[in-house]
C-alpha positions, -999 to 999 in steps of 0.1 A, spaced: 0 0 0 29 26 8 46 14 -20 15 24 -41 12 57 -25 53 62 -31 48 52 -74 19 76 -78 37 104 -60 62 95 -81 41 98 -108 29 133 -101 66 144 -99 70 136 -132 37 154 -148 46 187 -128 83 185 -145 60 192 -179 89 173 -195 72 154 -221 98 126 -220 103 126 -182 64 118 -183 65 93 -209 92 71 -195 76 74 -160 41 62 -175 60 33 -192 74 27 -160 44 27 -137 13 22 -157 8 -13 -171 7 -11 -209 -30 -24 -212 -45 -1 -184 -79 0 -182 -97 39 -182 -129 37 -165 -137 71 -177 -137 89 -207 -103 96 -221 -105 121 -255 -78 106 -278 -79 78 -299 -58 55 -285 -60 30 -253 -38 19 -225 -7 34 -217 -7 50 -249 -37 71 -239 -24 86 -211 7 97 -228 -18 111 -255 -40 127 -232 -6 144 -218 5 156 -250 -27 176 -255 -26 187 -220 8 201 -224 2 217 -256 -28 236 -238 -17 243 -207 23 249 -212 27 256 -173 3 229 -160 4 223 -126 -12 196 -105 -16 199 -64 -23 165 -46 -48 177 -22 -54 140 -3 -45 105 -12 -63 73 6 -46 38 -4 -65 8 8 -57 -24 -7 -42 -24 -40 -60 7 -48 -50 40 -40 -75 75 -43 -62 111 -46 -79 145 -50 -63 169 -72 -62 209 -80 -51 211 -116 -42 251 -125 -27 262 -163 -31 289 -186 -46 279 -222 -19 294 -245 -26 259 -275 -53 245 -290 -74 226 -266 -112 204 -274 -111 228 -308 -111 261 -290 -81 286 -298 -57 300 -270 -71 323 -248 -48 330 -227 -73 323 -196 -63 314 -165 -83 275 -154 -84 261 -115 -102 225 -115 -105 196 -95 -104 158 -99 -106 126 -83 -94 92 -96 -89 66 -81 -60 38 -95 -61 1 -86 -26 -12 -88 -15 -50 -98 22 -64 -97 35 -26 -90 23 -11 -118 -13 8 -123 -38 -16 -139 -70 4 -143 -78 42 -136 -114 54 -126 -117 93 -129 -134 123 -122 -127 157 -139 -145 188 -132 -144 198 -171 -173 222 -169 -152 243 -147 -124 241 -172 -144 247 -196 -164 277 -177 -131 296 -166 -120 289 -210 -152 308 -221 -173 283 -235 -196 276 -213 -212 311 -204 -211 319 -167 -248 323 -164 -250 282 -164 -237 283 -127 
């Protein structure tokens, strides 16, 4: 259990570097090739693969990305965190142009590890919020 809690730490280390290789060897390292997403991932691609995809595009959008563990549970072989994820959209992100805007969100997911690595990924991301703070969904929706 702290040894779960130590490799998803670790993996957080590597997403704040924003060092698209750092992340990429680190995912190959700690999530299991054939990870099963229990939540909607936007990118074509599965596995491993789609969380180093759904980093690229984060990266692209949010150049300065930053995510803040807030709390982290492990029971078992699974292990919870909730996260404050701040950037400031200067690429292309879901079709919408830079805008230079400022985005603070939150997300849960919880990660159910097997033989040390991450087998399958459940998540919550508060993407109306993102997408409120970006403009495109109009403030009068709150």
């Amino acid at each position: 259990m702290t040894d779960n809690k130590a490799a998803f730490r670790r993996f957080h280390e590597a997403m704040n570097t924003r060092d698209p290789e750092i992340i990429s060897k680190t995912i190959d390292e700690l999530i299991g090739p054939d990870v099963l997403f229990h939540a909607p991932v936007p990118v074509n691609a599965t596995g491993a693969q789609a969380l180093k995809r759904v980093w690229e595009v984060l990266l692209r959008a949010f150049p300065d990305i930053h995510v803040t563990v807030e709390d982290t549970v492990a029971e078992g072989d699974k292990v919870v965190f909730r996260n404050t994820v701040t950037g400031t959209h200067l690429g292309e992100y879901r079709g919408l142009p830079p805008t230079g805007r400022s985005v603070t969100y939150n997300e849960i997911f919880i990660v159910r590890f097997e033989g040390g690595r991450v087998a399958e990924i459940w998540g919550v991301v508060d993407v109306f919020a993102q997408l409120r703070q970006l403009g495109v969904i109009p403030e009068t929706l709150t």
